[in-house]
C-alpha positions in Angstrom: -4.0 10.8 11.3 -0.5 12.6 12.1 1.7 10.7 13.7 4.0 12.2 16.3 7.6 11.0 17.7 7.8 12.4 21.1 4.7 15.0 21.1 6.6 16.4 17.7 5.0 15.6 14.0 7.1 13.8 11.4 8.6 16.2 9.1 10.6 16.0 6.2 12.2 17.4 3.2 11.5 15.8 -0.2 14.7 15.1 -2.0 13.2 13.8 -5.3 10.2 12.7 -6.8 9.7 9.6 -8.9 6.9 9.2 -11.2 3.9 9.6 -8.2 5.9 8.4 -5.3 8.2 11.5 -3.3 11.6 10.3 -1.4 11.3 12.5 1.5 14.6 12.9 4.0 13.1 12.9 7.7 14.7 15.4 10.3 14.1 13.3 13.4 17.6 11.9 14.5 15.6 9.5 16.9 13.0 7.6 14.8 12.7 3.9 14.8 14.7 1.4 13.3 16.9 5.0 12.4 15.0 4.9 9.5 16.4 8.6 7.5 14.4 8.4 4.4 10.6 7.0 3.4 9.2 6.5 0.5 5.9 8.4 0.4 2.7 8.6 -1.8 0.4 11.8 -1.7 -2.8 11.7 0.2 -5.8 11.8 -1.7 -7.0 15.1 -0.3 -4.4 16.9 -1.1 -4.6 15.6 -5.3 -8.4 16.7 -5.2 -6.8 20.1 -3.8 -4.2 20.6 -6.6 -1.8 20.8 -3.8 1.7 19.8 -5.9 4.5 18.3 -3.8 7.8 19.7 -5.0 11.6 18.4 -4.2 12.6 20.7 -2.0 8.9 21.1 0.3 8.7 20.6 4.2 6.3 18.0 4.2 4.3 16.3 7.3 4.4 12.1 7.2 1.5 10.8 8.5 1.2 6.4 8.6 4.6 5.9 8.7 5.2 2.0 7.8 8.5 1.8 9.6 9.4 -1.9 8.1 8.5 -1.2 4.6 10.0 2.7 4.9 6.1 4.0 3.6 4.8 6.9 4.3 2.0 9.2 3.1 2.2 12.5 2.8 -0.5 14.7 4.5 0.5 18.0 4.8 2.9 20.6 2.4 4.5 23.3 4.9 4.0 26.5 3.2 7.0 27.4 0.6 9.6 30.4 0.9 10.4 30.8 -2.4 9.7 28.3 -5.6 11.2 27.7 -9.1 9.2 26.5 -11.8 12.4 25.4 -14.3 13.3 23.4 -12.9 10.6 22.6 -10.0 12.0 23.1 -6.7 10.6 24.6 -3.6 12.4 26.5 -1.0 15.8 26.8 -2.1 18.5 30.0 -1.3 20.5 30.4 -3.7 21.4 29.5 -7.2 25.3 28.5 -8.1 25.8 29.4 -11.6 28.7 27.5 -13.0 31.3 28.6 -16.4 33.9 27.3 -17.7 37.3 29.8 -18.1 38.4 27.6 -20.8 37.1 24.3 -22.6 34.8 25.5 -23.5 35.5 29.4 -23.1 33.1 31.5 -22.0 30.4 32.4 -24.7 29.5 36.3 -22.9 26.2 36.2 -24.1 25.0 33.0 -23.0 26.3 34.0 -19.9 24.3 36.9 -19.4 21.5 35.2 -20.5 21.9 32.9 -17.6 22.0 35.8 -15.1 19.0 37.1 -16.4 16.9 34.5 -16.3 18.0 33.5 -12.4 17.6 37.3 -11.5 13.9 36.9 -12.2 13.6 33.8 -9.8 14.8 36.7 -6.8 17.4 34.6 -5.6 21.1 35.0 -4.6 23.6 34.3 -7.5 26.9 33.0 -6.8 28.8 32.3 -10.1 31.8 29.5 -9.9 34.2 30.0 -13.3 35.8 26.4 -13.4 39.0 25.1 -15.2 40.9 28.0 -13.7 44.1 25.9 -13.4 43.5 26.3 -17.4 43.9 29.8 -17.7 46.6 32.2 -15.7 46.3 34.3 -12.7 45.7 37.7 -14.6 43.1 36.2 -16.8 41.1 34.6 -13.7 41.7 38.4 -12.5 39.8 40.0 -15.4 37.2 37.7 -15.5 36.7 38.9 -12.1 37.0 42.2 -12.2 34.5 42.0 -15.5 31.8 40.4 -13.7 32.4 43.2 -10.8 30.9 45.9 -13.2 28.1 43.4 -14.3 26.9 43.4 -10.5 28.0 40.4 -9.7 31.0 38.6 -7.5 32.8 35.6 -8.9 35.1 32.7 -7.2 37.5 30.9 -9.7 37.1 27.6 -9.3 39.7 23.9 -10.1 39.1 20.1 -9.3 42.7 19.5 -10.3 44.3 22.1 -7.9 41.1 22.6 -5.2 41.5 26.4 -5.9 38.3 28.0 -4.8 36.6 24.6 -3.3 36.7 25.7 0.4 34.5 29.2 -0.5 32.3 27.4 -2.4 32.1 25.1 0.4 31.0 27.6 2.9 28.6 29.2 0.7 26.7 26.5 0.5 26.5 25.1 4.0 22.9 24.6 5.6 21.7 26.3 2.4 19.2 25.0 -0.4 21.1 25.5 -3.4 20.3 25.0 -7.2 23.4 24.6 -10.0 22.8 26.0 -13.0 24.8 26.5 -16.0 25.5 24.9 -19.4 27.1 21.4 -20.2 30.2 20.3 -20.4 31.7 23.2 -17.4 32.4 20.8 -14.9 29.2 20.7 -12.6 28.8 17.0 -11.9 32.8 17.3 -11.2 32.7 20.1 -8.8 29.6 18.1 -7.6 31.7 14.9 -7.0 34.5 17.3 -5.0 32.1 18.6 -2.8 30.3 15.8 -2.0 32.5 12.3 -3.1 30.1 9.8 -2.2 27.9 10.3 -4.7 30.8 10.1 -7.8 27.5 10.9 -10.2 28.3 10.5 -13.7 30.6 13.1 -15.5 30.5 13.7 -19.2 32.8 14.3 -22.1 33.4 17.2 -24.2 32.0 16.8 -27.7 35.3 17.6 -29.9 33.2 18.8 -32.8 31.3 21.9 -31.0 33.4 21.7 -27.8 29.8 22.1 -25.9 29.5 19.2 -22.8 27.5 16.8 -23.4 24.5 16.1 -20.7 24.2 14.0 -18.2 22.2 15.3 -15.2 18.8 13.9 -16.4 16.1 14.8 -13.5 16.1 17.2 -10.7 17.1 15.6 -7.2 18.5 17.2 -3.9 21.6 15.6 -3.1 23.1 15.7 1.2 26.3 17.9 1.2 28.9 16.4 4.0 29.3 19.6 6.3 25.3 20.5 5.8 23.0 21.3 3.1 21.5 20.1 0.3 22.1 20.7 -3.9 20.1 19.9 -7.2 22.0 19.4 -9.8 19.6 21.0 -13.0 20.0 19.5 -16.5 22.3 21.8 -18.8 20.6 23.9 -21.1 22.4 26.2 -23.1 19.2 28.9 -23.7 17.4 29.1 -21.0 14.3 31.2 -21.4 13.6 34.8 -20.1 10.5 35.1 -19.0 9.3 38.8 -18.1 7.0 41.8 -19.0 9.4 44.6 -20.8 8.9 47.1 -18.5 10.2 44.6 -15.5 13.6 43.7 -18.1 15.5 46.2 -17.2 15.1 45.4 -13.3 16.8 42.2 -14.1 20.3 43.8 -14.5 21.8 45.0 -11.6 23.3 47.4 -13.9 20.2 49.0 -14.9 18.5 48.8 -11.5 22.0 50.9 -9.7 20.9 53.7 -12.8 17.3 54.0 -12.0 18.0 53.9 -7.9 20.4 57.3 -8.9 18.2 59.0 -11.5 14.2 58.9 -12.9 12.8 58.6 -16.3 11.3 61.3 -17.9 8.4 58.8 -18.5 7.3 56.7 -16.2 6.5 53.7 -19.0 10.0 54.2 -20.4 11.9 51.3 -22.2 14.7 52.6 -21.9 15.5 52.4 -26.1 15.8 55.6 -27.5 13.3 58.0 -25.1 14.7 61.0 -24.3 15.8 61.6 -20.5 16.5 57.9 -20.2 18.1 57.3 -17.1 19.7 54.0 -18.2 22.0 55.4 -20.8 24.2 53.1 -23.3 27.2 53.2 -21.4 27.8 50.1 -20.0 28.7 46.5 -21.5 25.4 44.7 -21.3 23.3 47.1 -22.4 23.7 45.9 -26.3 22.2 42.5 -24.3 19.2 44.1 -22.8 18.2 45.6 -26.2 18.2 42.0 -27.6 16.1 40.8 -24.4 13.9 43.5 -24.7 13.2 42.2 -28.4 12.0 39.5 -27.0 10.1 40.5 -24.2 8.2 42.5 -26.5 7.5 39.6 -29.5 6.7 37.4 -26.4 4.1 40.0 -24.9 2.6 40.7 -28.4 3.0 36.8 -29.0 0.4 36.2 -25.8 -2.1 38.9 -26.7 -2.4 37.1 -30.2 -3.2 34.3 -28.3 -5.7 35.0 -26.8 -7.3 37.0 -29.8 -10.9 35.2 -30.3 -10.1 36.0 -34.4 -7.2 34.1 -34.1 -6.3 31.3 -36.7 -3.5 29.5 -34.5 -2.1 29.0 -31.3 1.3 29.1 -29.5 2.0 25.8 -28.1 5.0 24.6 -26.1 6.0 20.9 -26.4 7.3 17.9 -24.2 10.7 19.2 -25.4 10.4 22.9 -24.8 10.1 24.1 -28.3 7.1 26.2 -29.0 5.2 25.6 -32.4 2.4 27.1 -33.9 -0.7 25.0 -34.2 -4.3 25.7 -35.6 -7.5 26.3 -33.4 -10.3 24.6 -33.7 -13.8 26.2 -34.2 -15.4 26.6 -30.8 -17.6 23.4 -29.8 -17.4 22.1 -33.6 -14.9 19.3 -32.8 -16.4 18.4 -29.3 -17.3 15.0 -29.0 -20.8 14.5 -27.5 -21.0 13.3 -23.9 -22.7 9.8 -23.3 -25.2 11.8 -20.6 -26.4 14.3 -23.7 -26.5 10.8 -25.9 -28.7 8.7 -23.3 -31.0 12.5 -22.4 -31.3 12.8 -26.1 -32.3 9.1 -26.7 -35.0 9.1 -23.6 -36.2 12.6 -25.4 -36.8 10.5 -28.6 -38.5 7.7 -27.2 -40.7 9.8 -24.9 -42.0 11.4 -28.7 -42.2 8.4 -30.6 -44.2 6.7 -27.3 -47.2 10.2 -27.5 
């Protein structure tokens, strides 16, 4: 049963999920006790359904314990858009965060990150940090650079608040996602933004000069002024995934070629076939070949997979890493159920009783 606060159903946005319970943030203003937040459980029915409740879903509240701020989920709201690393539903935009200096920009893990949030299809905005560390002309090239990559760029400093009012207005009322390695100044742009949640910043580690991490799990965090954030764990790889042929539609670069000219083949890679479209004249394209590399030993990676003559498997790991692992003879290794034991037992008695 739904239960409804003046004729309207209680509705909600879940801000984080903790082992099989979901903190969901309600959007009633007049609810009793002024209760903003309940601390929900999945119904049954929607487990047996394989319905998966995601921070970030518009979720219905049915049961509401008001004095022990319960609740039960009963009802996901269908989803806009939705991320699968890391798992969030409905969010806008993506806020990709580098450091100008300390540490300096490494180009291709940059572009790395671009590609991999182009295939999630939603808006970039990219925040350089620690520009009070560099001068005006370099923040200027920096700029300018990313201009030809596609994409527009805000400088951003804690120390001298350059930059913090944009970013401050790009994200109001919007669900948005940071990204971008350790150690460039996220949970301190984070704590600028929004300053009572002063979440914990980390140091620099002085042998690699990489950040160290310290966002741990995926929550949405209330900015003052409207609209919520998840802070993501830093990762300095992330993965690209993507058939080859849809690669290239991942730069905006490559996509601004192909909406001006056509390949001479439809199933082009744009490598070495002649009448390419996408010629080699421009920065990145020394980064899609790599990409492409591994689109390719991914694709071929996936049809040996799922060869029956195959000796071993891909497997991925808690941790990410994918490792090779040997595959069992079909129905060899199966353990017998206790139904076929007890059927197979009856059978014999049945033939010792004639």
């Amino acid at each position: 049963m739904t239960v409804m606060v003046n004729h309207q159903p209680i509705v909600g946005t879940v801000i984080a999920v903790q082992a099989n319970f979901y903190r969901v943030q309600l959007d009633q203003a007049e609810l009793p006790l002024a209760q903003a937040e309940l601390l929900c459980t999945r119904r049954a029915r929607l487990k047996k359904m394989g319905q998966q409740v995601m921070v970030g879903d518009r979720v219905v509240i049915a049961e509401p314990d008001w004095q022990g701020q319960r609740g039960a989920i009963s009802e996901v709201l269908p989803r806009r858009s939705e991320l699968e690393r890391p798992p969030i539903a409905n969010a806008d935009q993506v806020l990709l965060v580098f450091a100008m200096a300390d540490p300096v920009i490494d180009v291709y893990q940059l572009s790395r990150f671009l590609v991999a949030i182009e295939g999630t299809r939603l808006k970039i905005l990219i925040g350089l940090s620690k520009a009070d560390l560099v001068s005006v002309e370099a923040q200027k090239d920096w700029c300018d650079r990313l201009l030809t990559w596609g994409y527009t760029s805000i400088p951003l400093s804690i120390q001298t608040g350059i930059g913090i009012e944009s970013i401050r207005q790009e994200l109001q009322n919007k669900i948005t996602v940071l990204a971008g390695p350790s150690g460039v100044g996220k949970s301190s742009l984070i704590n600028t933004l929004a300053p009572d949640l002063t979440l914990r910043v980390g140091e620099i580690s002085e042998h690699w000069r990489k950040g160290k991490h310290t966002t741990r799990h995926v929550e949405l965090f209330e900015l003052p002024n409207g609209g919520l954030f998840a802070d993501t764990p830093g990762f300095s790889q992330p993965t690209i995934h993507c058939l080859p042929e849809e690669l290239i539609y991942h730069f905006p670069e490559g996509r601004s070629r192909l909406a001006a000219h056509t390949c001479q083949f439809t199933d082009c890679l744009h490598r070495d076939e002649p009448n390419c479209a996408v010629s080699g004249d421009w920065e990145r394209y020394g980064d899609y070949l790599g990409f492409l590399d591994e689109a390719i030993a991914a694709q071929t990676e996936r049809h040996r997979t799922r060869n029956p003559e195959a000796r071993t498997k891909r497997k991925t790991n808690r941790m990410g890493t994918d490792n090779d692992e040997p595959m069992l003879e079909f129905k060899r290794y199966r353990r017998t159920s206790r139904k076929t034991q007890q059927q197979s037992l009856e059978k014999m008695y049945d033939d010792l009783q004639e």
